[in-house]
C-alpha positions, 0 to 999 in steps of 0.5 A, a space after each residue: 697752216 696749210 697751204 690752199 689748193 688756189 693762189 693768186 697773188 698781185 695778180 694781173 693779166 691782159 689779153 693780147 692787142 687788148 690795151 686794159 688789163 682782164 683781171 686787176 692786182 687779184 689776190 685771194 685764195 681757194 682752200 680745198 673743199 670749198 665750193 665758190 660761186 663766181 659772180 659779175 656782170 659779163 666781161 667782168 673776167 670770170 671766164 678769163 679766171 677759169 681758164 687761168 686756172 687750168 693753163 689754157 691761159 697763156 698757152 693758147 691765148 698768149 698776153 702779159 702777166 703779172 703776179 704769181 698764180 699756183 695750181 695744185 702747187 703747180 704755176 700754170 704758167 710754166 705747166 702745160 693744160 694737158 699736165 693740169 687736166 688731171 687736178 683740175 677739169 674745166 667746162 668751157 661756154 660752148 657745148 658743141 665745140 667740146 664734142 670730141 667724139 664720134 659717140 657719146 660713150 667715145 667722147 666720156 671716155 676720151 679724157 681717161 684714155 687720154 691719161 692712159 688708164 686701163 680699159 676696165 677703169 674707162 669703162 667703169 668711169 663712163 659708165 658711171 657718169 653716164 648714168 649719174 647725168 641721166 644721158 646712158 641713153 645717148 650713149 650710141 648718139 652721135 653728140 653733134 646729133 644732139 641738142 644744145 642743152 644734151 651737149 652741155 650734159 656730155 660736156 659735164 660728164 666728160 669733164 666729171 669721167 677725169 675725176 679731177 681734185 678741183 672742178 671749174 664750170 663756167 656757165 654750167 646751167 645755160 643750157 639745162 633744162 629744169 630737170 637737168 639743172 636740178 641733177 646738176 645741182 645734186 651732183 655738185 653737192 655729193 662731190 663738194 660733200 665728197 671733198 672737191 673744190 668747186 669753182 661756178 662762174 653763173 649768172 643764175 645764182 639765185 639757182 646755186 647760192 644755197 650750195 656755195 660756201 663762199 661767194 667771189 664778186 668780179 667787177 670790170 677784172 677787180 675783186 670786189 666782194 667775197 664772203 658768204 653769198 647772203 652776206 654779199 647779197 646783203 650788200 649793195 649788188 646792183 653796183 655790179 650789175 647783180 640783182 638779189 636772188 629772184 623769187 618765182 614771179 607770178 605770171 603776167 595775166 593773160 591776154 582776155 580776149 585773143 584776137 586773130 593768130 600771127 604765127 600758127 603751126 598746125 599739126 607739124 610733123 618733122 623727121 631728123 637724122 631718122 627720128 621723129 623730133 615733132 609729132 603734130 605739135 599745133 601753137 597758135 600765138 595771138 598779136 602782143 601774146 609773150 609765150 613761153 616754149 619750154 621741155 627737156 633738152 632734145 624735146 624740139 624747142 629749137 626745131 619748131 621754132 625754125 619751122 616759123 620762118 622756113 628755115 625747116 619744111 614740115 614732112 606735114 603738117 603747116 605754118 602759117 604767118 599772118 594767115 598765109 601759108 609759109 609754103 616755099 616762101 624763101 627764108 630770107 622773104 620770111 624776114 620780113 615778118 618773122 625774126 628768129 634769133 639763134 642759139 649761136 648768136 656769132 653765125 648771125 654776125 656778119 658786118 665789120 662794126 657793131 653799128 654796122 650790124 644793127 643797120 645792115 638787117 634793117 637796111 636789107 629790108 628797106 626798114 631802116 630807122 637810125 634812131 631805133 637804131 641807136 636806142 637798141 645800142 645804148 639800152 643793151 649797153 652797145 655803145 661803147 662797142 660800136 666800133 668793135 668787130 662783132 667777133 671780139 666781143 664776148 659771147 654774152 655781148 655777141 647775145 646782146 648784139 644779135 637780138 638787137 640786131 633781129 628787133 631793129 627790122 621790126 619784126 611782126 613775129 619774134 621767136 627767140 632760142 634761149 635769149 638769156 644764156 651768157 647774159 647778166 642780170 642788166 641784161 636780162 632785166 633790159 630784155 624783159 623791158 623791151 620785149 614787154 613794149 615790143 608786144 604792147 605794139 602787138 608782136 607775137 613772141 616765143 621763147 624758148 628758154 630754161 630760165 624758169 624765174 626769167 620766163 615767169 616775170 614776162 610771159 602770159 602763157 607757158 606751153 610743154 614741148 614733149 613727145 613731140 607735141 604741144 602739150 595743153 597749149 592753153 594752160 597757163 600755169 605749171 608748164 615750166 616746173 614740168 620736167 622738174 616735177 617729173 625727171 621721167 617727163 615724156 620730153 626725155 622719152 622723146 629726147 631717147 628716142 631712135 638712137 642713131 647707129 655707133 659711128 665704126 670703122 668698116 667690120 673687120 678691116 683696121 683703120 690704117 688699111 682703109 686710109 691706105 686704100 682711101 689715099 690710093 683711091 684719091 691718086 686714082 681720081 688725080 690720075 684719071 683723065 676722060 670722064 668714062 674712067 672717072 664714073 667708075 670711081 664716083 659708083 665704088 664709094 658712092 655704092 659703099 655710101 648706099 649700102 652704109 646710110 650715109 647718102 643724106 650726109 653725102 647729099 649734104 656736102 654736095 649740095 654745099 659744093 654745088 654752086 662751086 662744082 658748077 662755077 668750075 665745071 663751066 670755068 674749064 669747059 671754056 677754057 678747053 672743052 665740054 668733055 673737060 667741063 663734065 671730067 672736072 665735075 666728075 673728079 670733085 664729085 668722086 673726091 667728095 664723094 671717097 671723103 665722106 666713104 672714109 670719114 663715115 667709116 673711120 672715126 678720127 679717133 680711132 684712126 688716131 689710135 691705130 697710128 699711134 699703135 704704129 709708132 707715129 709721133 703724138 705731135 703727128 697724131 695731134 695734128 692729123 686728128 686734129 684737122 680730121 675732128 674740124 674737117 666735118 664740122 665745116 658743111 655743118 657750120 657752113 648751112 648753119 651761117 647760111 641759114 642764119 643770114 636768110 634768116 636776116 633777109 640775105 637771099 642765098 637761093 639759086 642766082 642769089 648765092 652767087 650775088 650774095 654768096 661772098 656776104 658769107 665769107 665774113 662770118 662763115 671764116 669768123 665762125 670757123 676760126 672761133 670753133 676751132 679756137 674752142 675745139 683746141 681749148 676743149 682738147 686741151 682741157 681733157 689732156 688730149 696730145 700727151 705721150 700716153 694714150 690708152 687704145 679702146 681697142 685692139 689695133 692689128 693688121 689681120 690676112 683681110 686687111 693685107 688683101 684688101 690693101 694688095 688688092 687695092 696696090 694693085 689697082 692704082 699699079 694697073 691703071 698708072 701703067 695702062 695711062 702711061 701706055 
């Protein structure tokens, strides 16, 4: 008899400081060339399964086990995830965190330069899932650039370049639109008909049982059905929080008569990262009006929808609530009358309780009603949480909390980012309950969403973002099905557009060089005392910023920093005197401004690469790539949780940042913490941190290199001496 490829025996695993088991006494098995649809209601322990299976559980999350568990004849337990990514490759929840790379093409290639294949195969490798994935268009994209859903493709098509025996995807649809959906799915058919094992936890799976084999039911961490999907869904499934496979409903029927519009945009246009995102887009959306905003992935759902509440300013065009132009009015004003709830429900999480978070936004408003309060928590099945620090909670729950959190102020207006990501069927049929009576009160709500059944059984009206714009806003039927009738939708187009510039080192010069002359001119800047010899050293890497186009990344930082640069401008200049308080905010405007000269020209990994090339430890190389890939990503997760509690009614503008501005720390720290706990998984997964290493280029010290780093010694010699003289 032959062996399976997956094995649990007796199996059970508990999360540290967590008294109740994840998983209970699990035994099953997984033969090769299976394809299991994973299913449960959230926290029933798929995501913990899947990470089971590829060692990131207990490597990196620790906790007791018990039984026996075999990979690929391999015990998880005892072989690191970097050794077990090359039988089995894992898709995590979090499309961000899994962006390794300063390109796409960068990032495909990471997990087969991380198995030390040669260049040709790594090529040959991106090349194909790129184009099977319908994302070679982004390829010169920066992927923090992109949309959530374009991420969750290059995500895929990073896992799929490792060629893995066995594949594992944990909420792979949550992100895709329809057109995407449909290629994912007739990807997973050629590989399970190719002969891969296929493992999908899903909470869609009325979308994938007509390609699973085999169905698995989890149920508060036990095994409680497995069978055939129609054989399972035959039997009693609602005990576990399942529904039967949704049939496409029929839309509610619209509103007859519309009266007067809330939420108006009219002719919005919006320019980001040097691409035109929306292109007069003009909705208008009637009080007690559900409307459905759908599109390709990247087509600018997310974006118009926060040019409902301020948080992004048309270049021209307006939005109007309640008949007033938004203006300048400030986000947290807009609260009042708008809610937005986000794509990442944790940067929105900010008090210590979960009972706390449902009155903190009400509270800031001066609405609060405990006992809507209170019905917001037992109907979204809070209440056994409500003790909970809203960062342990799972990411579905951490959904559930959010939008519960935004409906208890009682908005006028509600506009929601793919509400039903992450969420089970009790969920969702819970938020199709309550938005439905929000809007009987006359609330106007827009969703953006790719849950085509979902959006179907509560929206009167379905509006096509593509191009840009807003295609037949008053056409009530098909909208949804567009991009899947169509995969050439205008939505891609518009998704393709104004590709951004491949991040590289500075042409001609090695990466090592740059950091040496990066490094010296830091010292030079510590060394520095009156401010006269600091203007020279804030212009060099300022004109280099220029000259490359990255002054709005620049202009970002700084403006993060502000508040700080003059807290400590001012806190010197008492101390000492008015020529120390410019010199203080000279030198951390000069050592801003060489960071983001270097890190804009030297991608983390090929720096990585060029150490390695000199003979510096992995661990080395681990760890300094490491902290270089997260560094970035801190302003971009600092005014992400700024703009989310403005968007709760925290004022941050001005004077307020400094009264409010420690209601950030909470959750800006949660948020850091839980990215960089998901950018070590997803490192992990695609084998990053082994002993070989392929190189995608070629790495060496040339005449150039040796002039400028001379040139550069020279410098820092001259001006040690002439400070000491």
């Amino acid at each position: 008899m032959t062996e399976p490829l997956i094995a649990f025996r007796d199996f059970t695993y508990r999360y540290p400081t967590v008294p109740t088991p994840a998983l209970h006494h699990l035994t099953l098995t997984i033969a090769a060339g299976e394809f299991v649809l994973l299913a449960g209601a959230s926290g029933s322990g798929k995501s913990t399964l899947c990470r089971l299976l590829n060692g990131l559980i207990p490597h990196l999350h620790g906790g007791a086990w018990q039984g026996q568990l075999q990979v690929a004849g391999l015990d998880p337990q005892n072989v690191s995830p970097r050794r077990l990514s090359g039988e089995l490759g894992l898709l995590l929840q979090r499309p961000d965190a899994q962006c390794l790379a300063t390109t796409v093409a960068r990032d495909l290639a990471f997990g087969p330069a991380c198995q030390g294949l040669d260049r040709p195969t790594i090529a040959r490798r991106t090349n194909e899932v790129a184009e099977r994935l319908n994302i070679a268009h982004l390829l010169d994209r920066s992927p923090h650039t992109l949309s959530c859903g374009e991420q969750q493709r290059v995500a895929l098509a990073g896992v799929l370049a490792l060629q893995p025996r066995i594949l594992a995807l944990d909420e792979p649809l949550a992100f895709l639109d329809a057109a995407g959906a449909d290629q994912l799915r007739e990807r997973l058919r050629h590989l399970h008909e190719a002969g891969m094992t296929i493992i999908v936890a899903e909470h869609r799976l009325s979308e994938l049982t007509g390609l699973a084999s085999r169905m698995l039911v989890l149920h508060q961490g036990r095994l409680v059905a497995d069978g055939m999907p129609d054989q399972v869904f035959a039997s009693n499934v609602s005990n576990w929080g399942l529904e039967s496979p949704e049939r496409l409903s029929a839309l509610p029927p619209p509103i007859a008569i519309l009266p007067a519009p809330v939420i108006e945009w009219e002719g919005v246009e919006c320019i980001r990262e040097e691409r035109a995102v929306l292109c007069g887009a003009s909705l208008a959306v009637a009080p007690g009006e559900i409307v459905a905003l759908c599109g390709a992935n990247g087509a600018g759902k997310s974006t118009l929808l926060r040019h409902g509440n301020g948080l992004l300013r048309p270049a021209s065009g307006e939005v109007r609530v309640l008949g007033q132009p938004i203006g300048r009015r400030p986000v947290a004003e807009m609260a009042r009358d708008v809610g937005l709830v986000m794509q990442q429900p944790l940067h929105m999480l900010f008090a210590p309780t979960v009972r706390a978070e449902l009155a903190a936004g009400p509270q800031v408003l001066q609405r609060h009603d405990p006992d809507w309060c209170a019905q917001l928590s037992a109907r979204f099945g809070l209440d056994p949480l409500l003790e909970r620090p809203p960062h342990t909670l799972s990411a579905g729950e951490q959904r559930r909390l959010a939008i519960a959190a935004v409906l208890a102020s009682r908005p006028r207006v509600l506009l929601l980012d793919e509400p039903t990501a992450g969420q089970d069927a009790a969920a969702r049929a819970t938020l199709r309950t309550l938005l439905q009576e929000c809007a009987a009160e006359g609330v106007a709500i827009v969703i953006a969403t790719h849950d085509t059944l979902w959006a179907r059984s509560i929206c009167q009206r379905e509006v096509l973002l593509a191009e840009g714009q807003i295609i037949d806003p008053h056409e009530s039927r098909g909208s949804l099905d567009a991009t899947r009738r169509n995969p050439d939708c205008p939505g891609w187009r518009c998704a393709a557009s104004g590709l951004q510039p491949s991040l590289h080192s500075l042409p001609g010069f090695d990466p090592r060089t740059l950091l040496i002359v990066y490094l010296l001119g830091c010292g030079l800047i510590l060394l520095a005392i009156r401010p006269l010899e600091l203007l020279p050293l804030l212009a060099i890497p300022l004109l280099g910023i220029t000259l490359g186009r990255h002054g709005a990344a620049w202009w970002r930082v700084v403006r993060l920093l502000g508040p700080t640069l003059l807290l400590f401008a001012v806190i010197v200049g008492f101390g000492s005197s008015l020529e120390a308080g410019i010199g203080a905010i000279l030198r951390l405007l000069a050592l801003v401004t060489a960071s983001v000269w270097f890190f804009a020209l030297t991608p983390p990994e090929e720096l990585g690469e060029a150490l390695l090339a000199s003979g510096l430890s992995p661990q080395a190389v681990f760890l300094l790539e490491g902290t270089l890939r997260f560094a970035p990503t801190m302003a971009t997760l600092a005014r992400e949780v700024r703009e989310a509690q403005e968007s709760r009614g925290i004022r941050l503008d001005g004077f307020y940042l400094f009264r409010n501005g420690p209601a950030l720390l909470a959750p800006l720290l949660t948020s850091v913490m839980r990215f960089a706990d998901d950018l070590a998984e997803a490192l992990e997964a695609r084998g990053f941190g082994g002993p070989t290493r392929t190189p995608l280029r070629d790495y060496r010290f040339r005449a150039r290199d040796g002039l400028l780093a001379l040139g550069a010694m020279a410098v820092t010699i001259l001006a040690v001496a002439t400070a000491f003289a």
